[in-house]
C-alpha positions in Angstrom: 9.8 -12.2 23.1 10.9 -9.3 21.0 11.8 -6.4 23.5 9.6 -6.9 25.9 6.7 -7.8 23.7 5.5 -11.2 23.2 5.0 -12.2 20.0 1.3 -13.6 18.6 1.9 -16.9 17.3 -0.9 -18.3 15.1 -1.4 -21.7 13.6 -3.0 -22.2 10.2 -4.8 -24.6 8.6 -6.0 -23.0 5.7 -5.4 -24.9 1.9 -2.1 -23.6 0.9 0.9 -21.1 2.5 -0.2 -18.6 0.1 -3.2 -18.0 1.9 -1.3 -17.8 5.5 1.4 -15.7 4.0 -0.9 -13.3 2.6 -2.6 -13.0 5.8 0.7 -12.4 7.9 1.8 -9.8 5.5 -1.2 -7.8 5.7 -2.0 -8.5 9.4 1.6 -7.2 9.9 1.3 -3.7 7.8 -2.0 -3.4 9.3 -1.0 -3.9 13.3 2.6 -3.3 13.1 3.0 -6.5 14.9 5.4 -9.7 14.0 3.5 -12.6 14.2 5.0 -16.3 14.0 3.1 -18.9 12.7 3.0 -22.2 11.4 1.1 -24.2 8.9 -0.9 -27.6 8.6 -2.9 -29.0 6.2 -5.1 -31.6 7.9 -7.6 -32.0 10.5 -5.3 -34.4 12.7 -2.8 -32.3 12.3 -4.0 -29.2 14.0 -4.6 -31.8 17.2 -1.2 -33.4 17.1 0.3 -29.7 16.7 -1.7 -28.2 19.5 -1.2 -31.1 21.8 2.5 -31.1 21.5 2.8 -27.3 21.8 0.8 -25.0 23.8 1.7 -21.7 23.3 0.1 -20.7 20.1 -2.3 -17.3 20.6 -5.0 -18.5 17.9 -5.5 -20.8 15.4 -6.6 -20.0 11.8 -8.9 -22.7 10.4 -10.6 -23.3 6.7 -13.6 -25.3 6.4 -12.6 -26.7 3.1 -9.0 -27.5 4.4 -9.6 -31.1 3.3 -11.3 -32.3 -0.2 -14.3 -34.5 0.4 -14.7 -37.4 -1.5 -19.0 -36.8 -1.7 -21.3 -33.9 -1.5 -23.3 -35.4 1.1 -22.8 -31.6 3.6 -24.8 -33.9 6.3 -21.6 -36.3 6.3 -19.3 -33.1 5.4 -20.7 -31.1 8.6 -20.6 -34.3 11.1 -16.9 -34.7 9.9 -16.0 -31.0 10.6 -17.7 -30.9 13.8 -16.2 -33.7 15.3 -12.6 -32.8 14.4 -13.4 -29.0 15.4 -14.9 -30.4 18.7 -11.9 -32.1 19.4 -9.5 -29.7 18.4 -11.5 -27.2 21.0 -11.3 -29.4 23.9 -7.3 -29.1 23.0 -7.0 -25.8 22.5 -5.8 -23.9 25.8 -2.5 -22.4 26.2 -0.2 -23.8 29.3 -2.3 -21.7 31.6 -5.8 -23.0 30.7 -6.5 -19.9 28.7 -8.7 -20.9 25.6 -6.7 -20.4 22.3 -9.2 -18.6 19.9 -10.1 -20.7 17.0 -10.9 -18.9 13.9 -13.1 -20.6 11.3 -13.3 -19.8 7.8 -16.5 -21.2 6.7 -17.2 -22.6 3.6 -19.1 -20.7 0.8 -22.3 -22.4 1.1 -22.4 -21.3 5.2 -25.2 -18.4 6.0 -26.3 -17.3 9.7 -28.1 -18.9 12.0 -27.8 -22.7 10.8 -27.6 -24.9 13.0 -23.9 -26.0 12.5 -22.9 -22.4 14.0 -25.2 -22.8 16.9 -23.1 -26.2 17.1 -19.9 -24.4 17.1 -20.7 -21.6 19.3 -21.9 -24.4 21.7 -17.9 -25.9 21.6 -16.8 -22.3 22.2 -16.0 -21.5 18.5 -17.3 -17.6 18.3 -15.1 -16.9 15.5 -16.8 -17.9 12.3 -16.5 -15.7 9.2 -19.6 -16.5 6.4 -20.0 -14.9 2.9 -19.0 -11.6 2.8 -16.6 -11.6 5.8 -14.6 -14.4 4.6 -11.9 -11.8 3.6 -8.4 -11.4 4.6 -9.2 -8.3 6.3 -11.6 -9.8 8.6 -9.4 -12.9 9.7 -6.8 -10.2 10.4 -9.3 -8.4 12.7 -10.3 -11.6 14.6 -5.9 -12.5 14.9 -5.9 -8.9 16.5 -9.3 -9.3 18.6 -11.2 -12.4 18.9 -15.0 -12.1 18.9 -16.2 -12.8 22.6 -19.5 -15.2 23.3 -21.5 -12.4 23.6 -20.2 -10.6 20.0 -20.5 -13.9 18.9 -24.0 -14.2 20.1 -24.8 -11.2 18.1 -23.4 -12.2 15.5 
């Protein structure tokens, strides 16, 4: 709490701090608001941080966080969904809020496949594909998550 105003408090997972700290500095120019934040660099480790502490506001997460060994994207996207499914049934704040989770798809996402209808259906409505995978955008979501029905839409 700084005066009176709590602080956001993100958690990234995104490939390296450059990335987060490039975010928080333009997020922060942009909003005028201080943000704390955190980073990690694995699946498991976005669980074990969210299940040991509750009060992060969203959490920031690249699809390509973790080299894969093959090109098999059947594999790949059973892998990612799994650990995103778990890491949504985590993801609530001490009050049972949901935390938003943000996902930076990878490069070869486009709309409408059926791992974003997967997603949506574990409550992920934050997805960025193509185009919107921009700093920019990722700061708009920190600021104001998309709701299921923007998500819908989109």
């Amino acid at each position: 709490m700084v005066g009176g105003v709590k602080q956001m408090k993100v958690l990234f997972a995104v490939s390296n701090e450059k990335i987060s700290e490039n975010i928080i500095k333009r997020y922060q120019k942009e909003y005028k608001e201080i943000l704390s934040f955190k980073n990690v660099y694995y699946f498991d480790a976005i669980l074990k941080e969210i299940q040991k502490d509750k009060s992060y506001d969203r959490i920031v997460i690249s699809a390509d966080l973790e080299p894969f060994s093959n090109n098999n994207y059947e594999s790949i996207d059973k892998f990612i969904f799994e650990k995103l499914d778990g890491i949504s049934d985590e993801a609530h704040d001490t009050e049972g809020n949901e935390i938003s989770i943000i996902l930076i798809c990878s490069d070869r996402r486009t709309k409408g496949t059926s791992f974003l209808v997967k997603i949506f259906g574990i409550g992920i409505y934050n997805a960025l594909l193509g185009t919107e995978r921009s700093m920019e955008q990722v700061c708009k979501l920190i600021n104001k998550p998309r709701v299921k029905k923007e998500a819908k839409m989109y």
